[in-house]
C-alpha positions as CSV (number, residue, x, y, z in Angstrom):
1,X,0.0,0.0,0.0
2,X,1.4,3.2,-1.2
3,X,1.1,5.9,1.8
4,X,0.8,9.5,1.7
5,X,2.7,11.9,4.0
6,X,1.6,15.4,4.1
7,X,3.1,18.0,5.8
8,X,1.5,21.0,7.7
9,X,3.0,24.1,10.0
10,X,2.5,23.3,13.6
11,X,0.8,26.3,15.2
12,X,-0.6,27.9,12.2
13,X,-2.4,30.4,11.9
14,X,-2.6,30.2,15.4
15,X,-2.9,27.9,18.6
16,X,-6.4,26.6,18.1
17,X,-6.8,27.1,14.7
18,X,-4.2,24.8,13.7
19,X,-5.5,21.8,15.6
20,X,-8.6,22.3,13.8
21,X,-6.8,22.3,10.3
22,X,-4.6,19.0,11.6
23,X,-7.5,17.4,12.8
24,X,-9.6,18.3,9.4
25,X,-6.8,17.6,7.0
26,X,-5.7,14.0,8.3
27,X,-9.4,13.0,8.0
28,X,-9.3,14.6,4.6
29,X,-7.1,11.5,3.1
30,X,-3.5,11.8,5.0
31,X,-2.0,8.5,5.7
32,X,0.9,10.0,8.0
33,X,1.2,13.5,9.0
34,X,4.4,15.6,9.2
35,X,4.3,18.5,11.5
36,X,6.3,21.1,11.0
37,X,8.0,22.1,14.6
38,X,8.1,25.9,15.3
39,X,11.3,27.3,13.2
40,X,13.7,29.7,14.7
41,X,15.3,29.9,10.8
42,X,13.4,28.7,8.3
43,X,15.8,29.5,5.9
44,X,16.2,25.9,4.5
45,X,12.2,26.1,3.7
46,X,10.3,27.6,0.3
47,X,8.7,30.9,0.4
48,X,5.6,29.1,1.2
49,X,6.5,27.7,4.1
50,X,8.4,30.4,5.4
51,X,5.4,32.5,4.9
52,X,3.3,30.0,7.4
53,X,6.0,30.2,9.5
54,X,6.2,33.4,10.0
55,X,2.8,33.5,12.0
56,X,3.6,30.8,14.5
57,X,3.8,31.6,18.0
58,X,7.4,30.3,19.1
59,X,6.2,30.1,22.3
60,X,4.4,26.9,21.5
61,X,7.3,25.1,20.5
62,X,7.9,24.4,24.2
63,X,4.1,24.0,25.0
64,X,4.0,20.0,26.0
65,X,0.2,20.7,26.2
66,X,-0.3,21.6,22.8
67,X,2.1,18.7,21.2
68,X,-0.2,16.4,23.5
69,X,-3.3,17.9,22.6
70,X,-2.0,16.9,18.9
71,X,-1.4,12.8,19.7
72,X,-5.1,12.9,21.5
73,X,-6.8,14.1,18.3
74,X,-4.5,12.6,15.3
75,X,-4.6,8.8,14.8
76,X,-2.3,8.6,12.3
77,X,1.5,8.6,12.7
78,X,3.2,11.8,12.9
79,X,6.4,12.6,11.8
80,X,7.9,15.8,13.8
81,X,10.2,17.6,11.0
82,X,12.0,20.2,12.3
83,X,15.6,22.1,12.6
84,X,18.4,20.6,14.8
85,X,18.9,23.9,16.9
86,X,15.4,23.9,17.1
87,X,14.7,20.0,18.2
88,X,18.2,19.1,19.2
89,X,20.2,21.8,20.9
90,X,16.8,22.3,22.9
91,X,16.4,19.0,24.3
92,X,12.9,19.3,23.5
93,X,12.6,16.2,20.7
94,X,13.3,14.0,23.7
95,X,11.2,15.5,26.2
96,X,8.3,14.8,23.3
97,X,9.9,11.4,22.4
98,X,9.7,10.1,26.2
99,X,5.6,10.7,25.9
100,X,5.3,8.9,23.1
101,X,4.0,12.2,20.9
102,X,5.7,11.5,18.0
103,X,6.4,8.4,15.7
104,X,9.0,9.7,13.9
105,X,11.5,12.5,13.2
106,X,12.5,14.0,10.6
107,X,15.6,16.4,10.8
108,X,17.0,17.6,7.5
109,X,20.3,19.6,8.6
110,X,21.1,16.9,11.2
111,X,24.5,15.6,9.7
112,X,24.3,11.9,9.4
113,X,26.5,10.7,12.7
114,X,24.7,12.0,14.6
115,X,21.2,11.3,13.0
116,X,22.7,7.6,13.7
117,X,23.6,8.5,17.5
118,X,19.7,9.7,17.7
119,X,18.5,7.0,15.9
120,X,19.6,4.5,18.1
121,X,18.8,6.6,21.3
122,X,14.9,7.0,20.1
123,X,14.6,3.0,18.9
124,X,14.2,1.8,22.3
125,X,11.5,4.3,22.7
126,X,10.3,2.6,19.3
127,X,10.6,6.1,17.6
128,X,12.2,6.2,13.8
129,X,14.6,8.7,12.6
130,X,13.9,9.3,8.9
131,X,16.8,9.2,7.0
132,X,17.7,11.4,4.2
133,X,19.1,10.4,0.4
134,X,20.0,12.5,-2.4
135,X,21.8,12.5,-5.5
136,X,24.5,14.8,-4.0
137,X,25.2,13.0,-0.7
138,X,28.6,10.6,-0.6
139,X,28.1,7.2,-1.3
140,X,29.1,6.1,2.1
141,X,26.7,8.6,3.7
142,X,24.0,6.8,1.3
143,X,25.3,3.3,2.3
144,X,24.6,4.6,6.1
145,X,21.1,5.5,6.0
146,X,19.9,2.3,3.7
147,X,21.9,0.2,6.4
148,X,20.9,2.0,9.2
149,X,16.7,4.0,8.7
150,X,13.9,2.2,8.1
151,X,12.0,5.1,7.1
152,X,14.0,7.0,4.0
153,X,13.1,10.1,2.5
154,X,14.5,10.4,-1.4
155,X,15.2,13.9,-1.6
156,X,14.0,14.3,-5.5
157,X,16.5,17.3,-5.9
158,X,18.6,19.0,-3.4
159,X,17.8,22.8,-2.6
160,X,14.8,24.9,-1.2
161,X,11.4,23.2,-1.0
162,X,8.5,23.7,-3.1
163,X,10.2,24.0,-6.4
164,X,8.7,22.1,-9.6
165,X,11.4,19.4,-10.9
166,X,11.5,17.2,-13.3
167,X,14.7,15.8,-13.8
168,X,14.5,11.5,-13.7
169,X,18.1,11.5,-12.3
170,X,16.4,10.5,-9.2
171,X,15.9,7.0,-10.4
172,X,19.5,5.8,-10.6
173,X,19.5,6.8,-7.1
174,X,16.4,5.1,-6.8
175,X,17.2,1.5,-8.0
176,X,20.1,1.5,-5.8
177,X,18.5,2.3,-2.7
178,X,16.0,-0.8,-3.8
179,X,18.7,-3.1,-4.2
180,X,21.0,-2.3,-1.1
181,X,17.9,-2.0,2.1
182,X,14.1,-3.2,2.5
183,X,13.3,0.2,4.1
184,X,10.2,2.3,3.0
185,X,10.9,4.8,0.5
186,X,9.1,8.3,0.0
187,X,9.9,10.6,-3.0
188,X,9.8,14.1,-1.6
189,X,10.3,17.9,-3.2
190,X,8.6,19.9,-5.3
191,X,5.8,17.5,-5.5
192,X,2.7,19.3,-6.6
193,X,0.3,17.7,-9.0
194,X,-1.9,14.4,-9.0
195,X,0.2,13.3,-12.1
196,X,3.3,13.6,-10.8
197,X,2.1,11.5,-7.6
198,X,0.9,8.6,-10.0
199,X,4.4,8.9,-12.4
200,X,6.3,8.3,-8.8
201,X,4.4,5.2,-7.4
202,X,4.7,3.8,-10.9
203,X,8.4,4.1,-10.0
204,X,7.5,1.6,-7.1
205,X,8.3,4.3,-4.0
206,X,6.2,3.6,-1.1
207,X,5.1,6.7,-0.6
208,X,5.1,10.6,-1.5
209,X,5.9,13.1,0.5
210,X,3.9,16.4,0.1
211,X,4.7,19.9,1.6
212,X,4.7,23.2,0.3
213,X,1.4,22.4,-2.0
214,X,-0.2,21.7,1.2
215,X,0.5,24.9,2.5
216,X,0.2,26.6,-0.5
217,X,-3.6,25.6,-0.7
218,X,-3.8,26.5,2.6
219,X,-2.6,30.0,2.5
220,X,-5.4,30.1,-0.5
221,X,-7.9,28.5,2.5
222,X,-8.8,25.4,4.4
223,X,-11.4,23.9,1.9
224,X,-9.0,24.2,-0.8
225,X,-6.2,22.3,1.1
226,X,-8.9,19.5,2.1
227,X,-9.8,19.3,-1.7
228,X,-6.4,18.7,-2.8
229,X,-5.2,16.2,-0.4
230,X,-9.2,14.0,-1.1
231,X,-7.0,14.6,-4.8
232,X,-4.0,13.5,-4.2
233,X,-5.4,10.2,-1.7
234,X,-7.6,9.7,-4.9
235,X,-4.8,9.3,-7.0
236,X,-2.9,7.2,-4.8
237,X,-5.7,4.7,-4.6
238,X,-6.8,4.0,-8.1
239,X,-2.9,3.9,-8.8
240,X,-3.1,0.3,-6.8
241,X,-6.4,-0.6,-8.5
């Protein structure tokens, strides 16, 4: 079964709000949802996200209240994606971690040792740490994550997110990941269209990874982010009819 992992601001457009627009959008057709934790830089974000960003109260980043208010009303998995001096340096991933709020983590400018340190500290606690392949990365940093993550996000191209790309160099990349670990796979970036979602499943991932369209749509309002993802989980399904 293909999944779909959707990605939304924690916090936005405000405390209340946003656990409205979780709750709402994971009932709308996401299989797992990736929260975006407050950013104290979200300079390694799109505009779009950035934007959303902008209007979150960092206060809540430390709110244990709010993160647990989150677990009571999502019954999906979440995956907490956020910034390693946000996360990290804080301490705060394993005060969450320790109750159970999140399934996995997702940390982007973590450099791999130490996503493999944290990944073995948070296994016990039977949390993942996603790990991260691109076209760019060393081979042996490659060779890592498929030995080490059991959850792998396939970084389509390296850079900002939210940018259209349609380059195919992705599926060298691809095929070795598939021959070298039995880890899920999920295509991520600049993924923004119910045909590109159905060209990447009939490239066998095990999921797609959407972000910055979410939000997008949301900026634009809340019906028109529901609509998109009933899209997008529509397309995922009759891709495995």
């Amino acid at each position: 079964m293909s999944l779909f992992v959707g990605y939304l601001v924690a916090g936005y457009p405000s405390r209340e709000e946003s656990l409205r627009i979780i709750r709402d959008c994971c009932a709308a057709g996401l299989d797992i949802l990736e929260l975006g934790f407050p950013a104290s830089d979200a300079s390694l974000d799109g505009e779009v996200i950035r934007t959303a960003q902008a209007q979150v109260d960092p206060a809540l980043a430390g709110d244990l209240t709010y993160w647990r208010e989150i677990r009571r009303q999502v019954s999906v998995p979440i995956w907490l994606m956020g910034y390693r001096r946000d996360l990290v340096e804080t301490g705060i991933c394993l005060k969450l971690a320790k109750e159970h709020l999140f399934d996995a983590l997702v940390i982007p400018d973590l450099p791999e040792p130490e996503t493999s340190a944290l990944r073995w500290q948070l296994k016990s606690l039977g949390i993942s740490v996603v790990g991260f392949i691109n076209s760019m990365q060393p081979r042996q940093e490659t060779d890592r994550v498929l030995r080490e993550a059991d959850l792998i996000y396939h970084q389509l191209y390296c850079g900002p997110t939210g940018v259209t790309h349609t380059d195919d160099s992705y599926l060298a990349l691809l095929d070795y990941a598939r021959q070298h670990t039995e880890a899920k796979i999920f295509a991520g970036f600049g993924i923004s269209t119910a045909a590109r979602v159905r060209e990447l499943l009939a490239h066998g991932y095990d999921g797609i990874i959407i972000g910055s369209a979410i939000v997008h749509h949301l900026l634009e309002g809340e019906e028109a982010a529901r609509s998109f993802i009933r899209e997008i989980q529509s397309t995922i399904q009759s891709s495995q009819s």
